[in-house]
N, C-alpha and C positions, 0 to 999 in steps of 0.2 A: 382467277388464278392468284391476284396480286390476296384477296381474302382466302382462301386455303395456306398460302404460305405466312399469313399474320396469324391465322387459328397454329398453324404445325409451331411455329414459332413460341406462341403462347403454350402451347403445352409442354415443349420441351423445356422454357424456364419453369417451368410448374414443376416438373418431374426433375431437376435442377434441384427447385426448393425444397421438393420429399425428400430427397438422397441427402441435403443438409440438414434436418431436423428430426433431434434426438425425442422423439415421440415420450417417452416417460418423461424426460424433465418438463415436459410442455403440459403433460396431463398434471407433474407434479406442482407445478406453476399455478394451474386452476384452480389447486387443491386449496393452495394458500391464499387466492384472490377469494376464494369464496367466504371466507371469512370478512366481514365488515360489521362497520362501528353501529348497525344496524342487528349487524347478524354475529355477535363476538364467540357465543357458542352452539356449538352445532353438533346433531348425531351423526354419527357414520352413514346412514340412511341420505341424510341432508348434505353431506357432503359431495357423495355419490351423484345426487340428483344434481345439484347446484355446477359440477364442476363438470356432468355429462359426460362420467367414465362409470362401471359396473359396480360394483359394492365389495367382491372381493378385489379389483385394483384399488378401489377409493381403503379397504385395511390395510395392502399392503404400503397405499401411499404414505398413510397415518402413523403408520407404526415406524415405518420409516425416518419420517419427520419429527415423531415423538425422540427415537434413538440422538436424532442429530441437535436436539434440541430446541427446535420452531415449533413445534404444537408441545399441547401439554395436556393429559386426559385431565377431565374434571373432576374430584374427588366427590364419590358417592355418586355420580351419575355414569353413563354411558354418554357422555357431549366432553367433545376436544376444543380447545382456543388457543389461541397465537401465544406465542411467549415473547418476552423483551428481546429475546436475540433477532427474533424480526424486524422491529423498530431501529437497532444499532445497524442494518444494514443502509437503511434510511438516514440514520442520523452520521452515520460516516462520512455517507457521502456527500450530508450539508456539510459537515466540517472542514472536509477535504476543498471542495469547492471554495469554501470560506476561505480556508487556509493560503489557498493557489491566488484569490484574490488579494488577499492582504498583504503577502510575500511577494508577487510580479514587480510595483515597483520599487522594492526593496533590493532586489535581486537584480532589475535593470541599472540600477546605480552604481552597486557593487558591479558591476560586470562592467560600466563606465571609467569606473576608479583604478578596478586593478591589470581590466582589458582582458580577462582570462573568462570562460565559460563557466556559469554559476549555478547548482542544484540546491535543491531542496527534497530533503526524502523524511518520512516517517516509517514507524518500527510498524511493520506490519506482519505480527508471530514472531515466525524466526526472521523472518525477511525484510532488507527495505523497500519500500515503494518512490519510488520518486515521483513527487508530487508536483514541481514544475524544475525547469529547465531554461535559462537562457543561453543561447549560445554564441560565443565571438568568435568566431572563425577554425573551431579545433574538428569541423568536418576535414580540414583537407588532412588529416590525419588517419579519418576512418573512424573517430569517436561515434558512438550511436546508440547514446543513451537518452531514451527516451520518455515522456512523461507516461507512465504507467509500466514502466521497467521493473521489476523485481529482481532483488539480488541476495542472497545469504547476508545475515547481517556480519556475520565474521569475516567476510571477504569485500565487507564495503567497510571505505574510512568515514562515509558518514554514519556506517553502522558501528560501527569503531566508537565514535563521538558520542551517540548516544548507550550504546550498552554500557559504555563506563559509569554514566551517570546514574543509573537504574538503581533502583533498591535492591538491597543482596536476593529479597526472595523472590522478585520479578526479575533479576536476571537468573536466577537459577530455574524461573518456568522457563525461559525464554532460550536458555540453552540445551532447554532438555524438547524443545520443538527441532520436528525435521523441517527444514525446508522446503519450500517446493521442487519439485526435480524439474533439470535443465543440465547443461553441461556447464562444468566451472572447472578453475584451471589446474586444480591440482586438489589434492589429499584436503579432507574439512585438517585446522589444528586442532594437536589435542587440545586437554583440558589444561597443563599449565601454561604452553604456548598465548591461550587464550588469556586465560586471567592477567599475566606478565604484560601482555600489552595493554589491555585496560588499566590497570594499574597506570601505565607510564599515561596514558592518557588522560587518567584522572589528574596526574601530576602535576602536568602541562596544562588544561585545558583546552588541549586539542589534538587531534592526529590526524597526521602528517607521515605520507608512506607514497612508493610506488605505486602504481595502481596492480593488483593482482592478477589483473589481466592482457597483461603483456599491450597493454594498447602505447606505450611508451608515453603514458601519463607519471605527473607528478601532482598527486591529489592536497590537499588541505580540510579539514571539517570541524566546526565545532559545534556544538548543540545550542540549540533554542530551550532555553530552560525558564519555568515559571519562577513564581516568588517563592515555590519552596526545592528550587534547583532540580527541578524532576524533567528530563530530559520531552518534550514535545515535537522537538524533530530536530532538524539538523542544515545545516549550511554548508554546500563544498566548494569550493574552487578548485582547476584545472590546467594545469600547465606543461605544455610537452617538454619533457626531460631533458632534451637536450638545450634548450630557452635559457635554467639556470638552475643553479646546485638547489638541496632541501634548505640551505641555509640562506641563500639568497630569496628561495620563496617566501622561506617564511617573512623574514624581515621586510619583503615586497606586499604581502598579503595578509598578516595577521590580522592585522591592526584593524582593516576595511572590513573583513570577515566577522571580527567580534563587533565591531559596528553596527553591520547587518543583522546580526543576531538577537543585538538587546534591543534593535528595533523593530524587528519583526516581535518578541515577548512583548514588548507593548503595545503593538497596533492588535495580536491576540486579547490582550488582556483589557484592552479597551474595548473591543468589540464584544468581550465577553463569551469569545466562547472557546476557552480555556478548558473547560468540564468536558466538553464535548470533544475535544480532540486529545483530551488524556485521555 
């Protein structure tokens, strides 16, 4: 008995596991692993076999991929290969990692100094990613921003901090990207809304605002910028509103904030991988 109810058992997580698994991204998954530095071009025939789906799913997978830009047909042949945008999926995620390491104790000090909960996020599209996170105590608030959060950049102040700094024709791709859908608090701003703030930000070197999302935060951010001021991510601190005025913040927190900033630009730029996270 006690083995039939371990067998029911196992099957039911099994049929669990079906019901969660989007079968095309999984054949589409194959399609890409079949590709190696052994095998960098391949016919649709080779594809098919190699990834053990049919030949018209392995076109439909191709052509697919070809559209999104990860495979690339090979001129003058019938054989497809990987393209660089497969590699930057890899190499992001060294950066990032890198990044999270290089920034943690940077971030725990600042959070030491000013006692206030410290991010770090980079522009990812139109979006920021928050890339690490320490926190001093702004759970009992309901804050729950967490490492791998995505925000609209125009509704975050550390998207604020970095889009100001952007080159006019990277921020004019970056504005013309939709964001990921989610629920955010109100109306995107227009277009002069936008610029007007960037602007004051540029001014300042930093912005500084309510949080947008009514968490009864009082945010700060400035950017991590290389040696030729191109924004690479960004720095925030956190203080609930009612703690002290935007003019008490600031004067409590700039200073440690821009601190953290040109330190993190140099433990980047000593590590060297500056290229890699522009």
């Amino acid at each position: 008995m006690a083995g039939e109810r371990t067998a029911v058992a196992g099957r039911s997580d099994a049929d669990e596991d079906s019901r969660n698994l989007v079968n095309s991204l999984a054949k589409g998954l194959r399609v890409l692993e079949s590709f190696t530095a052994e095998r960098p071009e391949l016919t649709l025939s080779e594809v098919a076999s190699l990834a053990k789906i049919d030949p018209g799913t392995a076109f439909r997978m191709l052509n697919t991929l070809v559209m999104a830009g990860y495979v690339a047909r090979v001129p003058d042949s019938k054989r497809f290969r990987l393209t660089l945008k497969v590699t930057d999926l890899g190499f992001h995620a060294i950066a990032r990692a890198d990044l999270r390491e290089l920034a943690r104790p940077i971030l725990r000090s600042l959070v030491g100094e000013v006692n206030e909960a410290a991010s770090l996020g980079v522009l990812d599209g139109a979006d920021i990613l928050y890339v690490e996170r320490v926190r001093a105590g702004l759970t009992r608030i309901g804050v729950d921003i967490r490492i791998g959060t995505t925000i609209p950049a125009f509704w975050s102040t550390i998207g604020e901090a970095m889009l100001a700094f952007l080159p006019s024709a990277e921020l004019e791709r970056v504005l013309s990207l939709k964001p990921r859908p989610g629920v955010f608090p109100h109306k995107p701003m227009n277009r002069s809304e936008i610029e007007a703030s960037l602007k004051n930000v540029r001014e300042c070197g930093h912005a500084l605002r309510d949080s947008y999302f009514g968490s009864g935060l009082r945010v700060l951010a400035m950017p991590v910028l290389d040696v030729d001021n191109y924004p690479l991510a960004a720095v925030s601190v956190a203080v609930p509103q009612i703690q002290m005025s935007s003019k008490e913040f600031r004067e409590h927190a700039l200073d440690a904030v821009r601190r953290a900033t040109v330190d993190i630009a140099r433990a980047i730029q000593a590590s060297g991988s500056v290229s890699a996270i522009a």
